[in-house]
C-alpha positions in Angstrom: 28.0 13.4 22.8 29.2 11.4 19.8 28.3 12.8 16.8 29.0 9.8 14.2 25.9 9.5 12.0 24.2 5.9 11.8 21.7 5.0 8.9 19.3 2.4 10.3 17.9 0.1 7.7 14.9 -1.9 8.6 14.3 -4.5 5.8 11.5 -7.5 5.3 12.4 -10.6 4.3 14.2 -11.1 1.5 16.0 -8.4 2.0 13.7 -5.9 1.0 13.8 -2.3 1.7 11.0 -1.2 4.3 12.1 2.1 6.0 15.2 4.0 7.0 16.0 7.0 9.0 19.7 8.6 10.6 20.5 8.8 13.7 23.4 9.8 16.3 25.5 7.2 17.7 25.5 6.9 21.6 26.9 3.5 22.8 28.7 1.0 20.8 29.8 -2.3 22.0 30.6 -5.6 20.2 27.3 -7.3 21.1 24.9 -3.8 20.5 24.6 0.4 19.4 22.7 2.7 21.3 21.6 5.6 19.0 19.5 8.7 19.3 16.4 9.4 17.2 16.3 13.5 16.9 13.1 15.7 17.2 12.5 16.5 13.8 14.1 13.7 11.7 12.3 12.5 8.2 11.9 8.8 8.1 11.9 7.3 4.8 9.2 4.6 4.6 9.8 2.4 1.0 6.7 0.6 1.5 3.9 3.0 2.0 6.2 5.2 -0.6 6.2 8.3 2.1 7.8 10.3 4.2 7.4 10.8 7.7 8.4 13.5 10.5 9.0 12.0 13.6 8.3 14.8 16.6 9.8 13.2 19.5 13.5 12.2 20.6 13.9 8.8 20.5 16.3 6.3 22.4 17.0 3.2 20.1 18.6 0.1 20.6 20.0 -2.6 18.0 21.2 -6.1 19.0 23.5 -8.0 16.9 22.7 -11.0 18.8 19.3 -10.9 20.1 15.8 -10.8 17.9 14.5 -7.6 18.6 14.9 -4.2 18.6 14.1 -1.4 21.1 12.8 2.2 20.4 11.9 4.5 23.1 9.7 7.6 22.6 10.8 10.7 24.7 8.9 13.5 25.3 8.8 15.8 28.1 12.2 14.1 29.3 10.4 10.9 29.8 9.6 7.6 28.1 5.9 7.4 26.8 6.1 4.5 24.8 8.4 1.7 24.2 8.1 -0.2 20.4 9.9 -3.2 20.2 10.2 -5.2 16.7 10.5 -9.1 16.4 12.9 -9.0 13.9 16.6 -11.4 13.1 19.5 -9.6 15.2 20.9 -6.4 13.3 23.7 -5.6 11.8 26.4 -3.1 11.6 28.4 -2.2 8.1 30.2 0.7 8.3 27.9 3.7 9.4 24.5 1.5 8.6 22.6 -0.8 11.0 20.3 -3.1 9.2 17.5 -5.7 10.6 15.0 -8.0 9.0 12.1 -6.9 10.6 9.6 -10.0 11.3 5.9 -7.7 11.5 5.6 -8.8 15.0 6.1 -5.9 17.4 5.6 -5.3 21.7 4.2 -2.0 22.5 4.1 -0.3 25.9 1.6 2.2 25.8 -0.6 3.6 28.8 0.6 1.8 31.2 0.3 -1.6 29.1 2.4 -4.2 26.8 0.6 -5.0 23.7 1.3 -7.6 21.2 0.3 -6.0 17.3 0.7 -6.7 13.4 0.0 -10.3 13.8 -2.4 -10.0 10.8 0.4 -8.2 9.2 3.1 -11.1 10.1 0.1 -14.1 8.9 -0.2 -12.2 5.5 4.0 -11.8 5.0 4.2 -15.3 6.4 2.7 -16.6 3.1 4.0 -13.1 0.6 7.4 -14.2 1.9 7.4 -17.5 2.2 8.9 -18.1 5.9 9.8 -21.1 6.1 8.3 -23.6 9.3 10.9 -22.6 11.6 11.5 -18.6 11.2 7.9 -19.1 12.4 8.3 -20.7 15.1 10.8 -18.9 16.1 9.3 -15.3 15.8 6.5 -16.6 18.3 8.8 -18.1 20.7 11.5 -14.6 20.6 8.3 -12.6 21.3 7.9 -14.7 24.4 11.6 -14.6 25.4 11.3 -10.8 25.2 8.3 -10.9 27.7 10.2 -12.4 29.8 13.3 -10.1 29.7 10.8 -7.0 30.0 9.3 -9.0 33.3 12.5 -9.6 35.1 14.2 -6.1 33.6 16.8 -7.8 32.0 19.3 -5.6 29.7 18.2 -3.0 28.5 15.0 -2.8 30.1 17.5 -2.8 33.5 17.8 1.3 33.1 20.5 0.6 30.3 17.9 3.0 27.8 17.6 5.5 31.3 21.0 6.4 31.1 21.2 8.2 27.7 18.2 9.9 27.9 20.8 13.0 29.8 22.1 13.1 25.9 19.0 14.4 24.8 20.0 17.7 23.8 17.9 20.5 25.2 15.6 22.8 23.4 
């Protein structure tokens, strides 16, 4: 495995911090990164001023073209929850990928996909002042990624799958 350390950056609008955490690099192409999320790592979250442990191996993917982002949860050496941010496509500077993230996220949990934080993304609509269209165009990405995740388009096609054998073992 790769070991070339990537900071991801998650921002709100404005270009605010939010949280950040490092991971390993797994895949990096022109349009995307796969990276893993270790057991263990300490995510640093800017606007609830805390720290977190995260316990579970994570598979994550970032999209420099495409308005979301994809985190799988792996425990056990399988996927238990997917969390997928609405956010602008990321970025990649150096050894940090960044993303705007929007508030509105898809979760699959037990066995369902749930659309949350749309409270959250009402109240930062008006805090942050989106302007008419970013709106719009949160609500209608959601909907594009419903559709990918119906039809397993990339990388709900197994694309995740395949790097879960870099998961180091305990």
């Amino acid at each position: 495995m790769n070991n070339e350390q990537i900071s991801i950056q998650a921002l709100k609008y404005g270009n605010h911090r939010h949280y950040e955490w490092n991971t390993t690099l797994l895949e990096k192409t022109e349009g995307y990164v796969f990276v893993l999320g270790h057991y263990g790592r300490e995510l640093q979250h800017y606007t609830k001023g805390k720290i977190f442990t995260i316990d579970n191996w994570t598979i994550e993917f970032f999209s420099f073209d495409s308005w979301f982002t994809v985190s799988a949860d792996i425990v056990d050496g399988r996927i238990t929850q997917y969390y997928c941010n609405i956010c602008k496509p990321a970025q990649m500077d150096g050894s940090t990928v960044s993303f705007v993230d929007l508030d509105i996220d898809l979760i699959y949990k037990n066995g369902e996909w749930i659309v949350v934080d749309e409270d959250e993304f009402a109240v930062h609509s008006i805090k942050f002042s989106y302007p008419s269209d970013l709106i719009d165009r949160v609500w209608q990405e959601l909907r594009g990624l419903q559709q990918l995740i119906a039809r397993k388009g990339f990388p709900f096609d197994g694309a995740i799958e395949k790097h879960m054998a870099k998961i180091p073992r305990r």
